[in-house]
N, C-alpha and C positions, 0 to 999 in steps of 0.2 A: 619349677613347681612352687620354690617359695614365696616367687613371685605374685603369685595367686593367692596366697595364704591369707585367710580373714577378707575375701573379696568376695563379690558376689559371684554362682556359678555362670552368669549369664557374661562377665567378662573377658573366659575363655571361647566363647563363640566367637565374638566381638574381636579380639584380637585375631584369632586365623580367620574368618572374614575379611578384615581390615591386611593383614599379613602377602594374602594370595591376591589381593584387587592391587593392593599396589605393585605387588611381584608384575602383572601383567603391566599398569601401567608403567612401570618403569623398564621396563623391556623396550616399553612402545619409546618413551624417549628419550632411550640412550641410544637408540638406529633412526629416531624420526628425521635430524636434521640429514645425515650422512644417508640415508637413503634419497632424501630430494635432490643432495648432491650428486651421487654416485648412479644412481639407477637413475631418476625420473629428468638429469642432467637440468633443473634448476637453478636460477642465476642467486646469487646472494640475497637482493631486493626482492624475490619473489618468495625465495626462503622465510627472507625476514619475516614478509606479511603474515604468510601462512604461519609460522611460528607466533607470531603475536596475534593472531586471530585464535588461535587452537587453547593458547593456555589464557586467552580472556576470558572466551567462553566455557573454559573447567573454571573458573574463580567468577564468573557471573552468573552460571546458570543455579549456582544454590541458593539465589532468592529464590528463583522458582520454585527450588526443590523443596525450602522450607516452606512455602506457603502453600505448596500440594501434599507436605506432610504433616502440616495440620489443619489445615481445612479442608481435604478435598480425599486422600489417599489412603492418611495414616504414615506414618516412618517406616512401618516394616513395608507397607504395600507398594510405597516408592521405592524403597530400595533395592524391591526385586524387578517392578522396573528399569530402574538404573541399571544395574547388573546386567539385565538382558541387554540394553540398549549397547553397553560398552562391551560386550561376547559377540554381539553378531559387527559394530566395527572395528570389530580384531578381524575376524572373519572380512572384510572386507577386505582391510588393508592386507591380508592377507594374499589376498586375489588381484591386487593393484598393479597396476605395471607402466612403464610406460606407452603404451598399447589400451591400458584399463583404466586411466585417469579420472575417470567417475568412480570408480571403487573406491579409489584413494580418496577422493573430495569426501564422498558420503559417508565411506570408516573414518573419517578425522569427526565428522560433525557428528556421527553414532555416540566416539569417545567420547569427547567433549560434553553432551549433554548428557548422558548416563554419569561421567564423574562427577559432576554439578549436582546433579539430583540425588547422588546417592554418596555424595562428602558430606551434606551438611546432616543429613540422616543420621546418620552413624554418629554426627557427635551427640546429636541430639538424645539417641539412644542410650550414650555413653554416661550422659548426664543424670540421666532417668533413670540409669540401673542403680544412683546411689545416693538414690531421694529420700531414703532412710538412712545412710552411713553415710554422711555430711562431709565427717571425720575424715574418710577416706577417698572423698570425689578426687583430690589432687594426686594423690597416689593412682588411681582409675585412670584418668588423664596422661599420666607419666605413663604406664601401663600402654594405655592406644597408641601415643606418640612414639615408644617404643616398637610397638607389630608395624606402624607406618614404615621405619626404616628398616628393621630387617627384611620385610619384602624388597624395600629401595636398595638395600645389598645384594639380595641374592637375584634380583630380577635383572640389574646389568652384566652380575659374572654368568648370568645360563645367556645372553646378550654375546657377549665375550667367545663362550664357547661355543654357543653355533656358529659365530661368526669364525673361529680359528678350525673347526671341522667343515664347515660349508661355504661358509663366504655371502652366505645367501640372507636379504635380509628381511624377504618373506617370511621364511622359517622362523625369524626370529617374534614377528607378527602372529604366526600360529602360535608360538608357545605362551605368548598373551594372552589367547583365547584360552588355553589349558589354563592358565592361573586363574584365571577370571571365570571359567567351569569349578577348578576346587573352592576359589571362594561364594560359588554359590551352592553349592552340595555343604560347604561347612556352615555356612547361615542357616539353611534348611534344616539341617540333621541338629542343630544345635538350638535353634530359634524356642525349643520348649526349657533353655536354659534362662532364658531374657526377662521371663515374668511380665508382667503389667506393664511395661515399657514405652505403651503406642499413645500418644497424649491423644490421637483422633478418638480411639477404640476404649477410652479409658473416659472419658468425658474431660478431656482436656484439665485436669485437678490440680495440676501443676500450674496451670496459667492462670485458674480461678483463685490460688494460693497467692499466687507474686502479685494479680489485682487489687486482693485486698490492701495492696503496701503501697499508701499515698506518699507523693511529693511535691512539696510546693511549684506552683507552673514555674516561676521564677526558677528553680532550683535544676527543676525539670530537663528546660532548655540550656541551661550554665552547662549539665552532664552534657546534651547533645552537643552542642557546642564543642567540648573540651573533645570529645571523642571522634569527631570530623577532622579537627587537628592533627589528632594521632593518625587518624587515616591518611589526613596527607602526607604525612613525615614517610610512615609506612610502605604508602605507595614509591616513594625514595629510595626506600630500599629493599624492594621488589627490581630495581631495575638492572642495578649490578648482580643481584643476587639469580633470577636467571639467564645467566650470560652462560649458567653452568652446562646444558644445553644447547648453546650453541658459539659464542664466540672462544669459550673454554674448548669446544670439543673441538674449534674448526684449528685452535690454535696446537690440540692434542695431533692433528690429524697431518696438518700442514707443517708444525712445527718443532714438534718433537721429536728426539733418536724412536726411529721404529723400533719395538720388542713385540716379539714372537706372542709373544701369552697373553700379551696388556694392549688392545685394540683403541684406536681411540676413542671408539664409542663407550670405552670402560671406568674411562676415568671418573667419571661422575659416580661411581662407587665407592671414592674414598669419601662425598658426603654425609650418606648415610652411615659409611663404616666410622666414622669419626663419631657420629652423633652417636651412636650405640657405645661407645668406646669412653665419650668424655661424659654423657649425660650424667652418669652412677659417681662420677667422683664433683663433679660442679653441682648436684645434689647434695652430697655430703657438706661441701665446703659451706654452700649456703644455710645449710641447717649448722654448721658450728658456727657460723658468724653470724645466724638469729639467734643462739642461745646465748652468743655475747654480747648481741644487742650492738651490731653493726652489721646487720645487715642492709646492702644499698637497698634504695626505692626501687619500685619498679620501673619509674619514668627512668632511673638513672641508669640502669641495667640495660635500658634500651638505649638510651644514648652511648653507653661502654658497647654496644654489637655494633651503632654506626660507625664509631671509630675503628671499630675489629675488622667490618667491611672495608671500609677506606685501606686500610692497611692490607689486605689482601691485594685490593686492584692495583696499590703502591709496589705489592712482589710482582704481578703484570707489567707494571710500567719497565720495572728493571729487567726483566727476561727475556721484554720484548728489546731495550736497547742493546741487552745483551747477544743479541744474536735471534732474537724471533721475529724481528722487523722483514727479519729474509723470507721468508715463508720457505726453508729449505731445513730439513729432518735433524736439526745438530743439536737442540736442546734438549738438557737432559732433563726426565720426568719428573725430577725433584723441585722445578720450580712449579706445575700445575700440585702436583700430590701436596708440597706446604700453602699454595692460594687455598686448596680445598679444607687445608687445616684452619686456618684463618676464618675461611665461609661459614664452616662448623662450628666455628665460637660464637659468630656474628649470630646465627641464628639460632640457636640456640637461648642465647641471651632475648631477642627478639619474638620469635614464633611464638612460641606458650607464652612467655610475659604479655606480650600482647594479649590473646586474648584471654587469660586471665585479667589483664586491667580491662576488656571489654564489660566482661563478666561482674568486675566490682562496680564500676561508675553507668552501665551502663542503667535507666531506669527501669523497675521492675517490669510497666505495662509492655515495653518494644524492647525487651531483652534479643530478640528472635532478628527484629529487624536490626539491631547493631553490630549483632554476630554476621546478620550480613552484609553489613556494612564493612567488616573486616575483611568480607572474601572480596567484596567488589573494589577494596584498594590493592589485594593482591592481583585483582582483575587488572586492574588501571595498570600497576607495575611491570606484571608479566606481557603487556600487551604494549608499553611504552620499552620495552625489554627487547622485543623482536623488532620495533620499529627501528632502534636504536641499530638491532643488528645490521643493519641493510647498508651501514657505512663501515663494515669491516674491513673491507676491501677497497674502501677511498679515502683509508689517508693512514697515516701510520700506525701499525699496532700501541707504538707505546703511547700516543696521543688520545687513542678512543678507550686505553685503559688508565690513563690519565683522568681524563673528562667523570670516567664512572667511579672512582676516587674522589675526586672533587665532589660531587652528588655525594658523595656518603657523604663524607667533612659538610656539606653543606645543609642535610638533614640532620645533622648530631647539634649545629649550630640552632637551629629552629627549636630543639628538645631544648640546650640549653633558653633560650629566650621565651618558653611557655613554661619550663620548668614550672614553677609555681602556679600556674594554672591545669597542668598535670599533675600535681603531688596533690590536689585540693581536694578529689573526692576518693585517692588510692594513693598511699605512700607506697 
């Protein structure tokens, strides 16, 4: 509750909204890939596709969903479409089988474009609830990114548990749908907490504010420029970073000592459990080293998570030579649980920093379009992430977590060499 404290009421909407939408989708992919395995008997290469198609289009489709939430919809009116759209393909994939193969297609594209449509929403809302307390939008922010991972916890352990009472990974499909019902009864029931929030509904006052703030064309294009950069680096590491999904989990599944309680569709919960766990103290630490006036940039923080990355897929490299190159159950969980510790710094350091430096360099008129520009290099990554997957199984583990090591080392280097072209408009 103190969490809340000196915030607007409309933030706790906003966060169980946000809370229960991800509880479902992360249900959805902590059984997605091991269902294409296990049930629909899909080859690696076909997995891959489908995994890089699914999560391009969740990190593609929120151009859409920005430009139908403020030209065409409104943020609240899209995102109760979104919401529908991803309730009824739970419901689908619900009903999929290997026998219903069309369910399956149609609930992957349902999700997909409802999450697109109704991620960039939310933040957008999130933004706008603290159009008046300036002071506290970063805190508001930490706030969402927070409700994002407690759902991402507790959405693979009910994963976890249907799966050690039933086995069944339907069921765990329907209880997506459940999530993604309380988060739209908690939008709903709440949405009289959000105030003035809808830029369509509102005469867009917000965008007519950020218009009046000229920059020279010169100046203009230097920010776009410098921020296409970061998007490609970005996209670098998207690529290791959803491996968590699926060559993390094929490696839980195939290579890890089985334990009774910890499924390998489960593992991918110690990410979010990490983020909720280290966020409140690497908070702290960076607020005492801004009042000493050392605190790193933000370009450098983000080169400190490509290194973080690398070193994560560097504990791969060794657990695979250790005994996971076998693809036989002997390894023990402690080498995925410390990768995920690793993943959790990286991003950490990454995800908000980034679009926080979107948000300072980006120019005031196409704020909207650089934010998604952000999503669409997570697009690129997640989607060059499952491509990547499809050679898990043709050549050695500790090679293909080799390779996604080098990618980081190799985007940390690029940060270094624009460095100064990054620090220019956001230290």
């Amino acid at each position: 509750i103190n969490m809340f404290k000196k915030h607007p009421k409309g933030i706790i909407t906003i966060f169980l909204t946000e809370m229960w939408e991800r509880f479902g989708f992360y249900i959805m992919s902590a059984v997605y890939v091991l269902y294409m395995d296990k049930v629909l008997d899909f080859d690696d290469s076909i997995k891959g596709n489908l995994y890089a198609l699914f999560l391009g289009a969740a990190y593609l489709f929120p151009i859409l969903g920005g430009w139908l939430g403020d030209k065409i919809l409104g943020q609240i009116q899209t995102i109760r479409i979104g919401s529908w759209m991803m309730a009824v393909g739970y419901v689908l994939l619900a009903l999929s089988g290997k026998n219903a193969l069309s369910f399956f297609y149609m609930g992957l594209f349902m999700v997909a474009i409802g999450t697109g449509i109704f991620k960039v929403n939310m933040s957008v809302l999130v933004g706008n609830l603290y159009k008046d307390r300036i002071e506290l939008k970063d805190a508001g922010f930490n706030i969402y990114y927070m409700s994002v991972n407690v759902g991402a916890t507790i959405g693979p352990f009910a994963a976890n548990v249907i799966g050690i009472l039933t086995d069944n990974y339907n069921l765990s499909f329907a209880a997506a749908f459940v999530g993604m019902l309380l988060a739209i009864a908690a939008f709903e029931f709440g949405k009289k907490l959000l105030g003035d929030v809808d830029n369509f509904n509102s005469g867009n006052g917000n965008v007519q504010e950020r218009d009046e703030i000229k920059i020279e064309k010169k100046e203009f294009w230097q920010r776009v420029i410098t921020l296409i950069v970061l998007f490609i680096i970005a996209s670098l590491f998207w690529v290791p970073f959803y491996q968590n999904s699926f060559a993390l989990t094929l490696f839980a599944d195939r290579s890890t000592t089985v334990i009774e309680w910890l499924r390998p569709e489960s593992y991918i919960i110690f990410n979010a459990f990490f983020i909720i766990l280290l966020t409140p103290p690497m908070l702290v630490l960076f607020s005492r080293m801004r009042r000493a006036n050392m605190e790193p940039s933000t370009p450098l923080k983000i080169f400190n998570g490509l290194i973080i990355m690398g070193i994560a897929m560097f504990v791969m490299v060794w657990a695979s030579l250790s005994g996971g190159n076998q693809d036989q159950n002997i390894m023990s969980p402690m080498w995925l649980i410390s990768t995920y510790f690793f993943i959790t710094v990286a991003e950490i350091m990454i995800s908000p920093m980034g679009q926080s430096y979107v948000s300072k360099v980006a120019p005031p008129q196409i704020q909207g379009l650089m934010m998604g520009g952000w999503f669409g290099a997570t697009a690129l990554g997640s989607m060059s992430s499952g491509i990547f997957g499809k050679f898990y199984s043709d050549m050695a583990h500790h090679q293909y977590f080799l390779l996604l090591g080098g990618l980081s080392i190799f985007a940390a280097v690029l940060v270094l060499i624009f460095m100064k072209k990054l620090k220019r408009f956001a230290g």
